[in-house]
MIDREN-106431 format. One record per residue (C-alpha): residue number from 1; y, x, z. Coordinates in steps of 0.001 Angstrom, whole numbers, plus 500000, padded with zeros to 6 digits. Last residue first. Layout:
<atoms>
+-----+--------+--------+--------+
| num |      Y |      X |      Z |
+-----+--------+--------+--------+
| NUM |      Y |      X |      Z |
...
+-----+--------+--------+--------+
</atoms>
This chain:
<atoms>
+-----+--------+--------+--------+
| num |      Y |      X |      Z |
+-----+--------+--------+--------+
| 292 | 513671 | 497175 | 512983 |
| 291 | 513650 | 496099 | 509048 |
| 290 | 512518 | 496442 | 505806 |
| 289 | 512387 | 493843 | 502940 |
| 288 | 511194 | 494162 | 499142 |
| 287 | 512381 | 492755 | 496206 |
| 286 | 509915 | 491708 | 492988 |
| 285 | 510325 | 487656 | 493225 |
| 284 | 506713 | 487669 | 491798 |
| 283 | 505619 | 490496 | 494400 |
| 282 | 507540 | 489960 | 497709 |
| 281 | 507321 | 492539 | 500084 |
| 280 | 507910 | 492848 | 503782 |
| 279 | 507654 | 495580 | 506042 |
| 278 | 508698 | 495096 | 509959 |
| 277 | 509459 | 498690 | 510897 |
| 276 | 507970 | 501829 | 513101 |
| 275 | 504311 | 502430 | 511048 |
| 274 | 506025 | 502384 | 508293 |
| 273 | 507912 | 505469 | 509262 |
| 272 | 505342 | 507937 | 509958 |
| 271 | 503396 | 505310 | 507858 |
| 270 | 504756 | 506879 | 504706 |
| 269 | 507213 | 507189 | 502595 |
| 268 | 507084 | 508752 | 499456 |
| 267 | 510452 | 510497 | 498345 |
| 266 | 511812 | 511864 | 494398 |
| 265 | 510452 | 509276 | 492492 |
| 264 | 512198 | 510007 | 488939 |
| 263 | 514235 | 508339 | 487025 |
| 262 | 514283 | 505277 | 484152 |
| 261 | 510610 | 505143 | 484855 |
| 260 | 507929 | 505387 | 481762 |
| 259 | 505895 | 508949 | 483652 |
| 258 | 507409 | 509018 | 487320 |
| 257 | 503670 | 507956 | 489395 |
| 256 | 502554 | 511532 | 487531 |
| 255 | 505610 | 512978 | 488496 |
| 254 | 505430 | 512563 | 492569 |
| 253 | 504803 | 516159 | 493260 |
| 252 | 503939 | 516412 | 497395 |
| 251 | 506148 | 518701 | 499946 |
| 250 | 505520 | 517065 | 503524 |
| 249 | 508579 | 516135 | 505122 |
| 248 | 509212 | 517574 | 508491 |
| 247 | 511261 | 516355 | 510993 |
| 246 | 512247 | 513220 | 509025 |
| 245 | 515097 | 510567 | 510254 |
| 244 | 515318 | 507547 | 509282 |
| 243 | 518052 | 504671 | 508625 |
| 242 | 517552 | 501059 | 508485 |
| 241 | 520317 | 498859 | 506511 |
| 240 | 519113 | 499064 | 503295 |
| 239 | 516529 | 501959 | 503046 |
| 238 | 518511 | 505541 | 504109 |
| 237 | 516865 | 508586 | 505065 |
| 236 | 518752 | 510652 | 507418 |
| 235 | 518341 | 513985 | 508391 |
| 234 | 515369 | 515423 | 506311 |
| 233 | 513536 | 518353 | 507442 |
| 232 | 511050 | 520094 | 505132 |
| 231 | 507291 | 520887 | 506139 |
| 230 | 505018 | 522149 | 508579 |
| 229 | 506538 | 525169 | 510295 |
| 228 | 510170 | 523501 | 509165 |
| 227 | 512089 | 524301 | 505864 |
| 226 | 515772 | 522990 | 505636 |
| 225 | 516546 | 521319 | 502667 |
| 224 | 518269 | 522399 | 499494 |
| 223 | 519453 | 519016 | 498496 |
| 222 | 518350 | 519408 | 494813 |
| 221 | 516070 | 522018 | 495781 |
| 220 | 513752 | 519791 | 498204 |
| 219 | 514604 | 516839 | 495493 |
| 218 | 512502 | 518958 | 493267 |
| 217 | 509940 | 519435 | 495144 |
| 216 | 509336 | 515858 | 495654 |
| 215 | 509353 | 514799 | 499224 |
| 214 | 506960 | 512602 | 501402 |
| 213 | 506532 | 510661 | 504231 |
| 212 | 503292 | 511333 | 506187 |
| 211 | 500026 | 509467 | 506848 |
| 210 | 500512 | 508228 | 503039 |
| 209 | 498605 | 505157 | 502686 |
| 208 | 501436 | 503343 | 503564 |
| 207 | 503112 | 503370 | 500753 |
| 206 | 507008 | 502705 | 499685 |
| 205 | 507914 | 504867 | 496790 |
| 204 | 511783 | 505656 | 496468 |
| 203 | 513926 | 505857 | 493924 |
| 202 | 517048 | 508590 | 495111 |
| 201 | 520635 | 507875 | 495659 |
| 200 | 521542 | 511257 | 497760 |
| 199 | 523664 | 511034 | 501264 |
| 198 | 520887 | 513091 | 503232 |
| 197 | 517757 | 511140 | 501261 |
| 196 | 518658 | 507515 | 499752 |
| 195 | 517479 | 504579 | 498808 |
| 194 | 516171 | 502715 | 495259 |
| 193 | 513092 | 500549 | 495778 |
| 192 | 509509 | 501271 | 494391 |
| 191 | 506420 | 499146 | 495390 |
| 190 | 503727 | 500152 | 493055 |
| 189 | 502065 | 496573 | 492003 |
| 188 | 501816 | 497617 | 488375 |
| 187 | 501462 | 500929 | 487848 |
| 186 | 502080 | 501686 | 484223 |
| 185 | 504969 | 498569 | 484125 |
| 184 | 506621 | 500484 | 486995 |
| 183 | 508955 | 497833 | 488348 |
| 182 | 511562 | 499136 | 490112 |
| 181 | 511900 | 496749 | 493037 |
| 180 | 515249 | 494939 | 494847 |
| 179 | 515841 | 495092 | 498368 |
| 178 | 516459 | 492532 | 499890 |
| 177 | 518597 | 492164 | 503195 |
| 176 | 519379 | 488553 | 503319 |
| 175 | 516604 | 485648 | 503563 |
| 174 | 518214 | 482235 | 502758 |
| 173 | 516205 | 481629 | 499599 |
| 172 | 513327 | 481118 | 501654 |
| 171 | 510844 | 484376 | 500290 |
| 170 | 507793 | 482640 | 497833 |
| 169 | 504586 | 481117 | 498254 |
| 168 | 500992 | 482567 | 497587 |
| 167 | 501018 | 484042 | 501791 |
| 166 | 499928 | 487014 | 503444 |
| 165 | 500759 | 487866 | 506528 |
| 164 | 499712 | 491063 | 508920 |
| 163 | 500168 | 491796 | 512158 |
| 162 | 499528 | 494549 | 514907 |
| 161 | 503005 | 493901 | 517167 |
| 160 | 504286 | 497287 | 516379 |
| 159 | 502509 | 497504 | 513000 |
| 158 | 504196 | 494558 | 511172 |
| 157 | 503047 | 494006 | 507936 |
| 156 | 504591 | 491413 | 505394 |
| 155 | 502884 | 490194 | 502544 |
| 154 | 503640 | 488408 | 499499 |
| 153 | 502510 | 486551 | 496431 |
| 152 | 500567 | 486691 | 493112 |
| 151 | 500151 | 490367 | 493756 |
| 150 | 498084 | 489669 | 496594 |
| 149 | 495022 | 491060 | 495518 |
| 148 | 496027 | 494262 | 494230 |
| 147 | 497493 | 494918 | 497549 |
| 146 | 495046 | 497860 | 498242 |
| 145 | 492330 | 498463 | 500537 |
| 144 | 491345 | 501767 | 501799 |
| 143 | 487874 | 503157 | 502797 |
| 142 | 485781 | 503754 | 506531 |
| 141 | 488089 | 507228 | 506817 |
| 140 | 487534 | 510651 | 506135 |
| 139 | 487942 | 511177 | 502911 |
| 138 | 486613 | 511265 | 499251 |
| 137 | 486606 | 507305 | 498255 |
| 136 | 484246 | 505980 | 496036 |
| 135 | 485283 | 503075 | 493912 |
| 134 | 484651 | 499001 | 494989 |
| 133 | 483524 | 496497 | 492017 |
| 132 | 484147 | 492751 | 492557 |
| 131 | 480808 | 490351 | 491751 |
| 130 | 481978 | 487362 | 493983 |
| 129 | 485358 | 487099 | 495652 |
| 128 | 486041 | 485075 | 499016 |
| 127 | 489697 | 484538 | 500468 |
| 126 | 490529 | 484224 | 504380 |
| 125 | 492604 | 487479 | 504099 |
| 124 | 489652 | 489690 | 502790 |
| 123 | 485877 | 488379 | 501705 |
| 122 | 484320 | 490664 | 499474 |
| 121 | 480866 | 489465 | 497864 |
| 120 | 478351 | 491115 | 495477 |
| 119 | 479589 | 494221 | 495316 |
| 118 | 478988 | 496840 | 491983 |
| 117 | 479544 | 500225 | 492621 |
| 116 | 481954 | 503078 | 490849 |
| 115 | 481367 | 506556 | 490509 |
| 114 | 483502 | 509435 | 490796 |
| 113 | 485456 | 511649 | 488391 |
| 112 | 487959 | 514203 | 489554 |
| 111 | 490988 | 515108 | 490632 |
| 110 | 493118 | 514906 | 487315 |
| 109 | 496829 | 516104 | 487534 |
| 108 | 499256 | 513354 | 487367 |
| 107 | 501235 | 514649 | 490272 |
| 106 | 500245 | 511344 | 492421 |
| 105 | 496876 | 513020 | 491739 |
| 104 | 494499 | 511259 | 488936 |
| 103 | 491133 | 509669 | 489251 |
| 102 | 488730 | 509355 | 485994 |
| 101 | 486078 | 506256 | 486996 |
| 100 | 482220 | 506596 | 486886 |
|  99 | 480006 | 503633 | 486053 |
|  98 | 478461 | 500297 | 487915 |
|  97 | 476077 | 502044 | 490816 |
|  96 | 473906 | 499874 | 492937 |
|  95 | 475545 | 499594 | 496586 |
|  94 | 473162 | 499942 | 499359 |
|  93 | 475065 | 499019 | 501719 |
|  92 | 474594 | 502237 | 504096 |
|  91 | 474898 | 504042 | 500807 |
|  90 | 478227 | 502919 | 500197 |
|  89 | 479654 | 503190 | 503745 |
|  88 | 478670 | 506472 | 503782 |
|  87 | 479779 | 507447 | 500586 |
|  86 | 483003 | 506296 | 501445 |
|  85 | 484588 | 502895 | 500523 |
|  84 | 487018 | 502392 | 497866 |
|  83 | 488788 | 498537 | 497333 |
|  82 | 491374 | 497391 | 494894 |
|  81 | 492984 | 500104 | 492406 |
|  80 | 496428 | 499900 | 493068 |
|  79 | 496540 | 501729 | 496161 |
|  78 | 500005 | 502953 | 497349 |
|  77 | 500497 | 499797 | 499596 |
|  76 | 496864 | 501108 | 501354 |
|  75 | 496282 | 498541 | 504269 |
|  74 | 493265 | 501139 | 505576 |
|  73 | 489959 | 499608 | 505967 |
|  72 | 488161 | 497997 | 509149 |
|  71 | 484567 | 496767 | 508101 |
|  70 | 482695 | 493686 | 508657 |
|  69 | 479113 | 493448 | 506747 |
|  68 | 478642 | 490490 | 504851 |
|  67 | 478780 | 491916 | 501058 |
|  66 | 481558 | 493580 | 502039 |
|  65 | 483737 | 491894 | 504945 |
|  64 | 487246 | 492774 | 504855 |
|  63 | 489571 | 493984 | 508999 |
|  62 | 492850 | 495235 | 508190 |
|  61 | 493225 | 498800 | 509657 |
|  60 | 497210 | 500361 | 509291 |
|  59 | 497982 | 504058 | 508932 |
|  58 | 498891 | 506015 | 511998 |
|  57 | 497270 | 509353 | 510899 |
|  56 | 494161 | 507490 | 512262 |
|  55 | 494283 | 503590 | 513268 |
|  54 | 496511 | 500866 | 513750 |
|  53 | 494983 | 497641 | 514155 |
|  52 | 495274 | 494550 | 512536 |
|  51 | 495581 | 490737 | 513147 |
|  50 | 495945 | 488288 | 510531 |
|  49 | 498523 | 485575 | 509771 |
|  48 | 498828 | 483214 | 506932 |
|  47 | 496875 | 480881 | 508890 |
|  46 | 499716 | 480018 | 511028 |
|  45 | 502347 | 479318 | 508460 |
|  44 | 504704 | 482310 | 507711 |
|  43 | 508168 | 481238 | 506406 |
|  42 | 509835 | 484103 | 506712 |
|  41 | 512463 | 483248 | 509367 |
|  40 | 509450 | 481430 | 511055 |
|  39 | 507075 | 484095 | 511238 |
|  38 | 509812 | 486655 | 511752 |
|  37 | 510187 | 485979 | 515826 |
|  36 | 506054 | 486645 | 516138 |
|  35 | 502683 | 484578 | 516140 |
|  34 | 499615 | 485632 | 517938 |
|  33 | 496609 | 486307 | 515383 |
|  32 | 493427 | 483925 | 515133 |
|  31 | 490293 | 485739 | 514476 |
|  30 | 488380 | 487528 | 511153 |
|  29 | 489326 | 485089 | 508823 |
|  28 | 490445 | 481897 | 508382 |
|  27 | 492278 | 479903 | 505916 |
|  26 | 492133 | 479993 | 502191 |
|  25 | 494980 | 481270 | 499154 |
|  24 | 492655 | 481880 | 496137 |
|  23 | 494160 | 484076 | 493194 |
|  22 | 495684 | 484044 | 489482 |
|  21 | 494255 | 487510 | 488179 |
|  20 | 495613 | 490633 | 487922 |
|  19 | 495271 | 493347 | 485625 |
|  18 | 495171 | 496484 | 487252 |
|  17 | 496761 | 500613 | 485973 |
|  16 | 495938 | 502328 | 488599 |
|  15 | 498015 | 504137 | 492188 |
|  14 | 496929 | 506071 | 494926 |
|  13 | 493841 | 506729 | 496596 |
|  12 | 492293 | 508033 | 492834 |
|  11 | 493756 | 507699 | 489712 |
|  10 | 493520 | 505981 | 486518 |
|   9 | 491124 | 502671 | 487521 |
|   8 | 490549 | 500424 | 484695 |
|   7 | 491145 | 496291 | 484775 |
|   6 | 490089 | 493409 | 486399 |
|   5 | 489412 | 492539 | 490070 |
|   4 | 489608 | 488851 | 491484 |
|   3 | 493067 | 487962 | 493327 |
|   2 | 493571 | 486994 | 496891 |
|   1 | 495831 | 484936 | 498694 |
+-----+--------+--------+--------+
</atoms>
């Protein structure tokens, strides 16, 4: 299932403001993957399945084709805006330009403006879109991905066995363990469930574009964590029935994603934990599964 672009971009690797468009559900792409236990619990046909890899900082590679040439981009749950590519990538493809784009820090404090490019053809999850636009991305990596184009449906990533699904129909009713979302209506698509941090109820951002889970300073204070060479150590994170611990937390200010929530995001998780569970959400039905 995949969705054509619309909308402006209001930050950068993280998180804008899309409207989304019915999408295509196809079959194919990029290889058969092996099938797992929670295929048939969740209702996964065959073709909804794709293999991945698991790259730098841990974060997840699913494999799009841009304007024909293959590429392996980061499974981004905290990007909103579609597609980025680095400059490499972009001038290797010869992009032409399509305008410049405002990009905001998850603390809601502008980065910078960058341009935007025009693509001819992005083919992702056995769908094809013509004339999408991708955004430059400042890093390291190939470029990130985001699940604007299966917001019309689900996914479910599985790192350990290297697996992604993506299907246009809903949970079976008979699933337990949801979670449900806090929908941000400024971000839409930002997967947000309510857990908790050393006994605290906190809301909590789910994205795996972080390469480390993170912690709101002022959730550091609230529960007065310990500080580590490298961050702040939380004991046990708490998301339904899993529990986590964190060595070191990485301090990050999550108010920008906050602004029109009923609280604040205090934690960001990452693919330090991701990266260890079976991660399902469900868009239209808005709850979220996570599991061993």
């Amino acid at each position: 299932m995949f969705e054509s672009h619309s909308g402006k971009l209001l930050r950068w690797t993280h998180v804008v403001v899309v409207v989304c468009l019915p999408g295509l559900l196809c079959s194919g792409a990029f290889g058969k993957a092996r099938s797992v236990p929670w295929q048939k619990t969740l209702n996964y046909e065959d073709r909804d399945l794709y293999p991945i890899s698991v790259g730098k900082y841990g974060f997840p590679l699913v494999k799009v084709a841009v304007n024909g040439r293959e590429l392996d981009l980061v499974w981004d749950t905290g990007n909103m805006a579609g597609l980025l590519l680095s400059p490499s990538i972009i001038q290797g493809l010869a992009l032409p330009a399509a305008g410049e784009q405002t990009f905001y820090t998850s603390a809601g404090e502008v980065a910078g403006s960058y341009p935007s490019y025009r693509i001819d053809q992005l083919k992702a999850f056995g769908g094809t879109l013509k004339d999408e636009r991708a955004y430059e991305y400042q890093g390291d990596l190939n470029g990130l991905i985001g699940p604007r184009y299966v917001l019309s449906g689900r996914f479910t990533l599985d790192c350990k066995h290297k697996l992604i699904a993506v299907s246009g129909t809903p949970l079976p009713e008979q699933v337990k363990g949801r979670l449900p979302m806090v929908i941000s209506r400024q971000y839409p698509g930002l997967i947000l469930v309510h857990g908790s941090a050393n006994g605290q109820n906190v809301l909590v951002e789910i994205d795996t574009g972080k390469s480390r889970t993170a912690v709101d300073p002022a959730l550091v204070s609230l529960l007065r964590l310990p500080k580590t060479a490298s961050g702040y150590r939380i004991d046990e994170i708490k998301l339904g029935s899993c529990k986590f611990k964190v060595p070191a937390a990485k301090v990050v200010g999550l108010q920008g994603l906050s602004r029109q929530l009923p609280e604040p995001i205090m934690l960001g998780i990452g693919s330090d934990i991701l990266s260890k569970v079976v991660l399902t959400v469900d868009y239209p039905q808005q709850v979220m599964l996570i599991s061993r």
